[in-house]
DRENZAPA-903372 format. One record per atom (N, C-alpha, C): residue in three letters; x, y, z. Coordinates in steps of 0.1 Angstrom, whole numbers, plus 5000, padded with zeros to 4 digits. Each point is the difference from the previous one (the first is absolute). Example, Ala and Ser with C-alpha at 12.3 -4.5 7.8 and 13.67 -1.06 7.14 Angstrom:
<sites>
ala513249435078ala499150125000ala500950125000ser499650114993ser500950115000ser499250115008
</sites>
This chain:
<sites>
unk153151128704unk500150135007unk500750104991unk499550165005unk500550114992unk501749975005unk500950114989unk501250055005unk499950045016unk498850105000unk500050045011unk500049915012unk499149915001unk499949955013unk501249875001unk500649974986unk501449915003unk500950105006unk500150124995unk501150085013unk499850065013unk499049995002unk499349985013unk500349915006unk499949924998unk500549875004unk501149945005unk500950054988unk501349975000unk500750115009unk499450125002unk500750095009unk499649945012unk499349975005unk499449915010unk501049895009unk499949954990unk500649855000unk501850095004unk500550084989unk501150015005unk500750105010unk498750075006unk500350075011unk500950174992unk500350004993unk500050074990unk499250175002unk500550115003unk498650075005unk500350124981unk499350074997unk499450044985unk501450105000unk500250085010unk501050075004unk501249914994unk500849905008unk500649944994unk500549944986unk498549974997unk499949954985unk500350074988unk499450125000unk500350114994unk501750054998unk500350015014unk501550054999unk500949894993unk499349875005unk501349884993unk499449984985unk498750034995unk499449964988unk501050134991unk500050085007unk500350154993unk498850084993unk498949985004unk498150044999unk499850135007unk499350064998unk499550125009unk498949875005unk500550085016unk498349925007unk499050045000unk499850114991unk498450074999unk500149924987unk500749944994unk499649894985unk499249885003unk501149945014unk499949875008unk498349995005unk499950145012unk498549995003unk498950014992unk500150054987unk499149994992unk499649904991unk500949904997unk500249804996unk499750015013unk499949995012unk499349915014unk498750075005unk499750144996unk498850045005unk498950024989unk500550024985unk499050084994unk499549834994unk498649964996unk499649874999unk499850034982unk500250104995unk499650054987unk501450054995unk501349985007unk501550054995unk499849874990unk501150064989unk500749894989unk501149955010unk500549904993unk501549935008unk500950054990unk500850035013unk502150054996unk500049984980unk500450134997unk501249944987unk500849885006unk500649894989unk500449885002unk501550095008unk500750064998unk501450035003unk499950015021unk498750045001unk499750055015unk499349895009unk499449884988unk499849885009unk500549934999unk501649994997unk501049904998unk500550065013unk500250125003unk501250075011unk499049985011unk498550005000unk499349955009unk500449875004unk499749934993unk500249804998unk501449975010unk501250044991unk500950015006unk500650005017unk499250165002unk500049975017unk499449925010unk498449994993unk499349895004unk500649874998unk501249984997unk500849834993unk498649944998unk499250054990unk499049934989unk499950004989unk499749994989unk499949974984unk498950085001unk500050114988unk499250084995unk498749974994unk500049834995unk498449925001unk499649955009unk500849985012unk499050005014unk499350135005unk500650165000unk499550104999unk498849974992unk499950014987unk498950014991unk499249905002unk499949935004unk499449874997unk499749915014unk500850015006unk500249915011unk499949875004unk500749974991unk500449854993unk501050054999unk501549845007unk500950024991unk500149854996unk500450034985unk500149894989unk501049925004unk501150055005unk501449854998unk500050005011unk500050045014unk500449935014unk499049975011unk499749905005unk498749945011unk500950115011unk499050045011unk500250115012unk501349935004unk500149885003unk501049935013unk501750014990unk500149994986unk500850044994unk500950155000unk498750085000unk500050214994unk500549985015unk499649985010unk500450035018unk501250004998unk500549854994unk501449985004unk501150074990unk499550014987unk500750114992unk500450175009unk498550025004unk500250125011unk501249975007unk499649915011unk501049995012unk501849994990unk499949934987unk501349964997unk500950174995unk499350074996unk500050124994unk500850085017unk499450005008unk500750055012unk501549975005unk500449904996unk501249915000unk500950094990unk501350005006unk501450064993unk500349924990unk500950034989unk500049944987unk500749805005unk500750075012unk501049815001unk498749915007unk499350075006unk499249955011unk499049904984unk500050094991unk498649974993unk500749884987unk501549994999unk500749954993unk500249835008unk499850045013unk500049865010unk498749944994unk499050075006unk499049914998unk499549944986unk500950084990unk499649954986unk501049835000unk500750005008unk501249914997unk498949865008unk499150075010unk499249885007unk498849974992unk499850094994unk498749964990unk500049904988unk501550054996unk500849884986unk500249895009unk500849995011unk500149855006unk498649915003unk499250105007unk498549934998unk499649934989unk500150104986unk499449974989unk500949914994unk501149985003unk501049904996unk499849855003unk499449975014unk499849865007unk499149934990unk500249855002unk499849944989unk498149975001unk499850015013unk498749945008unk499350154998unk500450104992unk499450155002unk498749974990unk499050025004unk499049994990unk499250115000unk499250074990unk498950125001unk498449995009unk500050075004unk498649985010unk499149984993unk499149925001unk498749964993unk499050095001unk498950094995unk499350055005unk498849945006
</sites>
């Protein structure tokens, strides 16, 4: 898929309305509608689809590409969700994930 229709998507997905995006991206939204409407626009200078990526909490090669290379969905979800968490909140669950990975019976998932 184009840039385009990964942020279509992704605005989709995150309920996110172009209005919003814009203001938290720091984008003019007449920038924003034209990456989602015009099918013949170029995509963002890199500096405007990082601040894009960003609010979307996605990687700027899933924008482009829509693929992302290092995390399976059920992983990127929970990074999301962990990202919402206060710094202690997020410093707990690091403390559960080393104890996990600590047990002796802990083994890697087979694909």
């Amino acid at each position: 898929m184009a840039f385009r229709d990964n942020l279509k998507q992704e605005l989709n997905s995150s309920g996110i309305l172009v209005k919003e995006l814009a203001e938290a991206a720091g984008v003019r939204k007449r920038a924003l509608d034209t990456y989602l409407l015009n099918e013949n626009a170029s995509m963002p200078p890199a500096d405007i689809a990082v601040r894009i990526a960003r609010v979307l909490e996605v990687s700027v090669e899933y924008l482009v590409t829509g693929e992302e290379a290092v995390l399976p969905d059920d992983v990127r979800n929970t990074v999301r969700k962990l990202l919402r968490l206060n710094k202690k909140d997020r410093k707990i669950v690091a403390v559960l994930v080393n104890a996990l990975l600590d047990r002796s019976d802990c083994q890697p998932e087979q694909d």
